[in-house]
N, C-alpha and C positions, 0 to 999 in steps of 0.2 A: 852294796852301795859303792864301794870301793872300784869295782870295773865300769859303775856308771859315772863316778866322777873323773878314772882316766878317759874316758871317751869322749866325755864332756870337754876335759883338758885339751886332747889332741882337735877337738870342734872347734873348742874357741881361738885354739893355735892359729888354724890355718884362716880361719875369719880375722883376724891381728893382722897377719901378711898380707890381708886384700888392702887394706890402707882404709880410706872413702870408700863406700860403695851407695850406690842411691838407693834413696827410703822409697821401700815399695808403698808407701800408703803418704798422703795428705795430712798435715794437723799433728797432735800431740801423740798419739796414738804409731803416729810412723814409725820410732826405733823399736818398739816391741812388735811390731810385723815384722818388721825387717829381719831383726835378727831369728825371729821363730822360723822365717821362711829357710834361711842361710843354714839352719840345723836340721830343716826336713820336720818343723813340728807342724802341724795342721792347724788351722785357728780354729777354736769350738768357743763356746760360751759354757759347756759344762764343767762341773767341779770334779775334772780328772787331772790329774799333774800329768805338766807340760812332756818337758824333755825323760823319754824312755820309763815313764808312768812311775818316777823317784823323785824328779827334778824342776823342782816350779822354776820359770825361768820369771826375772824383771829385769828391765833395762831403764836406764834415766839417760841424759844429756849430759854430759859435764858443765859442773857450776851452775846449772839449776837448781830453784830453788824449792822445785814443786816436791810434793811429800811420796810417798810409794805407795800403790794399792798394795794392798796384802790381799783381800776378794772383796769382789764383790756380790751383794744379796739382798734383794727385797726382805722388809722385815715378814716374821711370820705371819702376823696377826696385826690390824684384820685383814682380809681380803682386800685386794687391791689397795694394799696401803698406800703405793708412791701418789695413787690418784687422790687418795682423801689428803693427804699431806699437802699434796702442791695446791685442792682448790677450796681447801680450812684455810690454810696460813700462808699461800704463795704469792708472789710482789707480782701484780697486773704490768704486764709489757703488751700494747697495743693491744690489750681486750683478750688478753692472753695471760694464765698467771702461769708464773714457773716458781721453783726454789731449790735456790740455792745456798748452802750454808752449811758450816763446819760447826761439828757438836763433840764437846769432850767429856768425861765424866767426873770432873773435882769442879767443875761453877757451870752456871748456865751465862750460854752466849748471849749477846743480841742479834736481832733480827729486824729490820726496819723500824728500829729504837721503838716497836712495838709488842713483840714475841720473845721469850728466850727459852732456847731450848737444851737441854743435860740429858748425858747418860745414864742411867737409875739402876744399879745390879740390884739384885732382889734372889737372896741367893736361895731363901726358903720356897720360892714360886720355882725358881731357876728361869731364870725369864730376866733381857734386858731391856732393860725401858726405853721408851722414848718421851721422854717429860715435856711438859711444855707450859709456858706461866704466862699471865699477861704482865708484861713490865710496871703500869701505870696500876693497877689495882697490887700485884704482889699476889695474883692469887691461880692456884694451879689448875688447868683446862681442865675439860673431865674429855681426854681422849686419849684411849686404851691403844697403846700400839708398843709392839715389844717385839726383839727377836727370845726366840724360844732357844732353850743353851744348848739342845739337842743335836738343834738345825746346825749352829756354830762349831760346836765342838767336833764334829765331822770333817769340816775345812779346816779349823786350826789344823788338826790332827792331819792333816793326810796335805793341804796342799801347800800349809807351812812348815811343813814339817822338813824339809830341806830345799833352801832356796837360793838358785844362783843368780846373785846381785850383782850385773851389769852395767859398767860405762862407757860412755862414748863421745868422742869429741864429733861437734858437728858444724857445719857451714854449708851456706847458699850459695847457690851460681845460674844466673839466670832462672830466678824464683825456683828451681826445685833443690830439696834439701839433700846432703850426704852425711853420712855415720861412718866413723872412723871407731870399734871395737874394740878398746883398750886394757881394759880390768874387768877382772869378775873376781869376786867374793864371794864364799859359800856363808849362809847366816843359817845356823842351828838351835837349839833348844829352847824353842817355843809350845811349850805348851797350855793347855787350857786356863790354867790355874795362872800361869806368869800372862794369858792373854788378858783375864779379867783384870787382875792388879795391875794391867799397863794403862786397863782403862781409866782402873779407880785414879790412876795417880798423873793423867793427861797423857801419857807419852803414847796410846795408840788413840785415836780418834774415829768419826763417824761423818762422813763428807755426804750430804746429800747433794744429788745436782741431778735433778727432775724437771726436762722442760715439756716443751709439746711439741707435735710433729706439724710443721709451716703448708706442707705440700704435699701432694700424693693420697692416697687414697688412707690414710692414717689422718690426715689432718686434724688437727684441732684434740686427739688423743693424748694420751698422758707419754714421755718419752724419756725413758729411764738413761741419763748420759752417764753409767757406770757409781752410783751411788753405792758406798762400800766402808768399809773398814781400812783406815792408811797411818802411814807415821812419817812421821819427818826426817830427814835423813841424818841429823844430826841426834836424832831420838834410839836409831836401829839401837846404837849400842847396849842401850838401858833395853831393850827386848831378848836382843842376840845373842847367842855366842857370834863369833867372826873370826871365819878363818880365808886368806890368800888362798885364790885355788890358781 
């Protein structure tokens, strides 16, 4: 690990000396292309780590306010779950329903001050829930949907397991954006046991954001925008270790 974090080091060196450089991609998603590109990593969806198969890479904005994925993953069970979720309980936009909403595991949220949904460990199943209650009755849905700890504890274990946490200062010029490369942070000692107690006690969360595809030959299908496990950046510390790289 050690010749991967100096290579890493002299990587983000010479990306520091570019200054700005333009975001290869559109939208929120831009500075995490960008800088995988500038390191030679490949964009996959699969749960292999990033940088030299040691190093999950994340990047944020500076002074953003938004939380960090840590991964993402459709729950286990049931089958096609993001679709039964978004067309059970999802808020109709133009004859379309999506849903969207952040779920933690000490209270259940609201949801169109109709729904409220919590995380549920259930350590003798090993299976995390996904609860859901009608507000107005007080009384809990009967719809079974859980991730399995198996499916989890694979990703804790391997693509959090050493993570370098990325900032960057950014600005517009003539609508397209640029990323200035400034800090990285290595964040260690996570593991399965400190991930479930982040849950129990709010500081890692459960972001759904399930819509549907407008156009093209998907239309009208269910359209998973990275629905995952994230934390707040003021939260890392209560997960992490934190070390300056």
């Amino acid at each position: 690990m050690k010749e991967v974090l100096q290579k890493f080091k002299e990587d983000f060196e010479e990306i520091r000396k570019k200054g700005f450089v333009e975001s290869h991609r559109i939208h929120n998603t831009g500075i995490g292309k960008t800088f995988e590109d500038l390191v030679n990593v490949k964009e996959n969806n699969k749960q292999e780590v990033d940088y030299l198969e040691k190093l999950e890479l994340k990047s944020s904005r500076e002074l953003s306010g938004s939380m960090v994925t840590l991964f993402t993953k459709s729950p286990s069970y049931p089958p096609k779950a993001n679709t039964q979720l978004r067309l059970k309980f999802g808020k109709d936009e133009n004859g379309l329903k999506i849903l969207h909403t952040t779920i933690s595991g000490n209270k259940f949220n609201t949801f169109l001050g109709r729904y409220g949904f919590k995380l549920e460990i259930d350590e003798k199943e090993k299976r995390i829930y996904i609860l859901v209650k009608d507000l107005k009755s007080e009384t809990s849905l009967n719809f079974d949907c859980y991730y399995a700890f198996e499916d989890i504890k694979k990703i804790v274990e391997g693509k959090c397991r050493n993570i370098a946490f990325i900032t960057a200062k950014h600005k517009e010029e003539n609508g397209q954006e640029f990323f200035h490369f400034e800090k990285a942070i290595l964040l260690t000692g996570l593991t399965f046991n400190k991930f479930l107690e982040g849950i129990k006690n709010g500081d890692i969360l459960y972001d759904i954001r399930i819509g549907v595809y407008k156009r093209g030959k998907n239309m009208g299908k269910t359209h998973d925008h990275g629905s995952g496990f994230r934390i707040k950046k003021n939260q890392i510390k209560n997960v992490f270790n934190i070390t300056l790289i």
